[in-house]
N, C-alpha and C positions, 0 to 999 in steps of 0.2 A: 504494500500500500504506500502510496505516494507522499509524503508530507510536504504542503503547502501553504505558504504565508503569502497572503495577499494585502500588501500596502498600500491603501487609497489616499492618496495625498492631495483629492482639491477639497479645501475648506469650504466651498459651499454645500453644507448637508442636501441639498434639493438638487445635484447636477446630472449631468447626464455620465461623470464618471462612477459618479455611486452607481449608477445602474451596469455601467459596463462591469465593475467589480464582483458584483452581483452576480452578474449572469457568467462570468467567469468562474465565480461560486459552486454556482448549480447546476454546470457542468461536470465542475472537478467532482462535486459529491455525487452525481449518478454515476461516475465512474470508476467509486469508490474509493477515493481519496481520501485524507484526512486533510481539515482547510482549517485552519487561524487567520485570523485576522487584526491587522491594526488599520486603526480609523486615524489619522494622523492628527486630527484636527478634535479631536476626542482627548487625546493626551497632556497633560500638564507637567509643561517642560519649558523652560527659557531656549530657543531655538537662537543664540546669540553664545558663540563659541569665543566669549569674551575675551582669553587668554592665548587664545589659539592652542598650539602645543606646547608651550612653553611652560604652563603649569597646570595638571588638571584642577576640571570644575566637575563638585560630587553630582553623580547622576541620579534623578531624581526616579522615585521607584518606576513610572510608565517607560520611562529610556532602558534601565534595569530589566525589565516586564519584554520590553522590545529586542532587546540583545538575546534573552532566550529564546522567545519565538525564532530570533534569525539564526541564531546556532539551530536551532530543532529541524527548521526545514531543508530538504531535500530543493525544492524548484520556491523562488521569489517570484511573484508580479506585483507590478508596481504601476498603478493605475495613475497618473495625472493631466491638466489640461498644458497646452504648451502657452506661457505669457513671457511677453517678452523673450520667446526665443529659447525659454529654459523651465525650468519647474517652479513653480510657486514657492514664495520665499519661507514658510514653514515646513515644506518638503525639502529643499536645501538645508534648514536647519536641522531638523531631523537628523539626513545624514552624517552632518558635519558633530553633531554631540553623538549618536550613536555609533557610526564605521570609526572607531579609534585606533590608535596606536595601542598593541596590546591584546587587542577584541578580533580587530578586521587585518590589520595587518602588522610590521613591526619593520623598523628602519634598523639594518646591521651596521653593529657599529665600525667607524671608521670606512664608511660603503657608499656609494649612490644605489645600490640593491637594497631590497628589502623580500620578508618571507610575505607570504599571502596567505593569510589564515582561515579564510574563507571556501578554501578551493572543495571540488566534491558536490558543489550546488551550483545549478542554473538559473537563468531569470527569464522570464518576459517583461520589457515593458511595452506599456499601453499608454500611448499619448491621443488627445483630441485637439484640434487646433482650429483657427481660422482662415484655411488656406490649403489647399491643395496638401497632400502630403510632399507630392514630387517639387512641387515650388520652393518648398523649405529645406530639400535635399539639395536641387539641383541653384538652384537661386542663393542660399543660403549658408548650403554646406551642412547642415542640420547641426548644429554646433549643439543643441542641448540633448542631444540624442546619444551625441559624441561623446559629451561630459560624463551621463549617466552611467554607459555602457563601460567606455574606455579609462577614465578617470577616477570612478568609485567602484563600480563594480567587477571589471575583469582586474581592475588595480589589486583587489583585495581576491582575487581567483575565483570568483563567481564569472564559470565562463560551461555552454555556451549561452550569450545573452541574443536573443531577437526580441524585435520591434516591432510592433506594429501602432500604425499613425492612422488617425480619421480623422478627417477633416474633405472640406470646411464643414465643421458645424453651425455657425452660423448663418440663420434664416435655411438651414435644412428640412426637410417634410420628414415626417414621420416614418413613410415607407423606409427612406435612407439610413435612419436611428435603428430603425427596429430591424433590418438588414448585417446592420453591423453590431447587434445585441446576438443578433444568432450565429453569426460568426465569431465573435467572442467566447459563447457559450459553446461553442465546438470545439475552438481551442482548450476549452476547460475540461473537456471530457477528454480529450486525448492529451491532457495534462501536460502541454506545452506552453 
């Protein structure tokens, strides 16, 4: 059985990524999966890595709570809208207090290398945008795509990571939403 942590990162509780989340849910559980979840925007945390890493800041139990679910799972997805380009800036904080040095990965001393503690697990992410997906590829360069995948997550050896992007969403018709709800929810049963 598959263990899966599903992190919804847009703060608006009423969006169309709670539903993508969702039905990536009730995918993964028809096909027998075991599904956790964090609701990021649920959590009580300073997403303000005040220190950087120069001295830790104590982690507050829901970051605590979130480091086990990320140790426990087998496959992450990681549901958010794309603003400005990248993730919503309590989903950045997020990362930034829980992938630590120590947790996610660990700087060798005397090294530009470092170990990746993470490895063993895959991800999906799921972004929605305003804009073509390809626009933001080819136009763009998908620079928070980039970030996500290449910079936190294969950094720390959560690899292999795929993507997938919808958009535009907005002024989209329902057929369109609810096309890419059962396509999510497919992805979730073959727990990719």
């Amino acid at each position: 059985m598959k263990k899966i942590l599903i992190i919804q990162g847009n703060p608006d509780q009423e969006s169309y990524c709670r539903a993508l989340a969702n039905a990536y849910k009730v995918g993964a559980l028809s096909a027998g999966a075991e599904v956790k979840e964090i609701i990021v925007s649920d959590l009580e945390f300073n997403p303000n890595l005040a220190l950087g890493y120069r001295k830790r800041t104590e982690l507050e139990p829901d970051l605590l709570n979130a480091q086990e679910k990320i140790t426990w799972a087998d496959h992450i997805v990681i549901v958010y809208p794309l603003w400005w380009g990248g993730m919503p800036a309590l989903l950045k904080g997020f990362f930034d207090r829980t992938f630590l040095p120590g947790f996610a990965f660990q700087k060798k001393e005397n090294s530009v290398w470092w170990d990746k503690y993470l490895k063993g697990k895959s991800a999906r992410i799921i972004t929605t945008m305003d804009q073509p997906p390809w626009y933001y590829w080819l136009i763009y360069g998908a620079p928070g795509h980039k970030a996500l995948k290449k910079m936190i997550l294969e950094f720390c050896g959560i690899t292999p990571v795929k993507i997938t992007s919808i958009g535009p969403i907005r002024f989209s018709k329902d057929s369109f939403r609810e096309k890419h709800l059962n396509k999510i929810k497919n992805l979730g049963s073959k727990q990719i």
